[in-house]
C-alpha positions as CSV (number, residue, x, y, z in Angstrom):
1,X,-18.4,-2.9,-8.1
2,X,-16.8,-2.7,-4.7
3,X,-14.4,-5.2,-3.9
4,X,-15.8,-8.0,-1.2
5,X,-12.5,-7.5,0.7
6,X,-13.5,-4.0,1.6
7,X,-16.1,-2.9,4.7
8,X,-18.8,-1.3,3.2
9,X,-18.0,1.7,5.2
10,X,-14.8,2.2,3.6
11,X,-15.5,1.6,0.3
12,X,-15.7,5.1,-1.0
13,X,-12.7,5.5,0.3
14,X,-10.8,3.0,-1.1
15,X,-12.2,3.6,-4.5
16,X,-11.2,7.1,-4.4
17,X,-8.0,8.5,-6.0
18,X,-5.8,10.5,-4.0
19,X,-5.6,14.1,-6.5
20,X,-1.8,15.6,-7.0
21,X,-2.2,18.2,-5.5
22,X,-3.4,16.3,-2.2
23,X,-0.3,14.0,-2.8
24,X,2.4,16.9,-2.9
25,X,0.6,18.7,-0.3
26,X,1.3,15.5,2.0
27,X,4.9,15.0,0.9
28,X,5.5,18.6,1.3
29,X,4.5,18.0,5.0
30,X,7.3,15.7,5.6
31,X,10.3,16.4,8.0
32,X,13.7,15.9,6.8
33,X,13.6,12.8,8.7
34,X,11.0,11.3,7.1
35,X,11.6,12.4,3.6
36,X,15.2,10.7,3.9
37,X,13.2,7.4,5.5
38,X,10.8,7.8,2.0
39,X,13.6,7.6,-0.2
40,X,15.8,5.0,1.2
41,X,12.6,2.3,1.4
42,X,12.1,3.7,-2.3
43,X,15.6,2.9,-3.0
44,X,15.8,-0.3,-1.2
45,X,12.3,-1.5,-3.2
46,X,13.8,-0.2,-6.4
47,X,16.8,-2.2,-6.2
48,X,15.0,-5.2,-4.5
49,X,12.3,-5.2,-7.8
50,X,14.0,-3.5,-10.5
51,X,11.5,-4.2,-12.8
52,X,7.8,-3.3,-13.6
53,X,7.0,-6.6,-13.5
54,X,8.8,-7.6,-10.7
55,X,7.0,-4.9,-8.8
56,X,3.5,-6.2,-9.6
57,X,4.6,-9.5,-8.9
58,X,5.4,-8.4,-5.4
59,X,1.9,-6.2,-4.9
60,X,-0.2,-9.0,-6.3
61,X,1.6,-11.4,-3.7
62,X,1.5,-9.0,-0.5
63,X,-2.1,-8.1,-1.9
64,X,-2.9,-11.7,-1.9
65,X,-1.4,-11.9,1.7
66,X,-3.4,-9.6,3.1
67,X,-6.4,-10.1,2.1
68,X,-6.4,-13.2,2.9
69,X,-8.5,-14.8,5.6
70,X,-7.5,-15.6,8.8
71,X,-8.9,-18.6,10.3
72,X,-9.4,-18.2,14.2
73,X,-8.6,-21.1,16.1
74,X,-10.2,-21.7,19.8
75,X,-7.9,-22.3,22.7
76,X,-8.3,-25.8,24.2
């Protein structure tokens, strides 16, 4: 069943899992620059939620957050 937060036209998408070999093939492709930017936010997030739980807290929050919706207010 396909989440309600998700346009229909994106749902396969979503739903599908990224394969390893598409994932290394992408992190492979990054320039210096951006490998060092990868591993400092994973650094930073590591020490920020050391543990597993900690972790899921935080992406069941932001998930939350995001998903969310917006109520759209008129201008006077």
């Amino acid at each position: 069943m396909t989440p309600s937060y998700v346009a229909p036209e994106l749902a396969d998408q979503v739903e599908a899992s990224l394969p390893v070999e598409e994932f290394n093939r992408r992190v492979q492709a990054f320039t210096d620059e951006e490998a060092e930017e990868a591993l400092e936010l994973i650094r930073w997030f590591m020490r920020r939620y050391p543990t597993p739980k900690e972790r899921l807290d935080f992406a069941r929050r932001t998930f939350d957050q995001w998903t969310r919706p917006t109520r759209i207010v008129r201008r006077p």
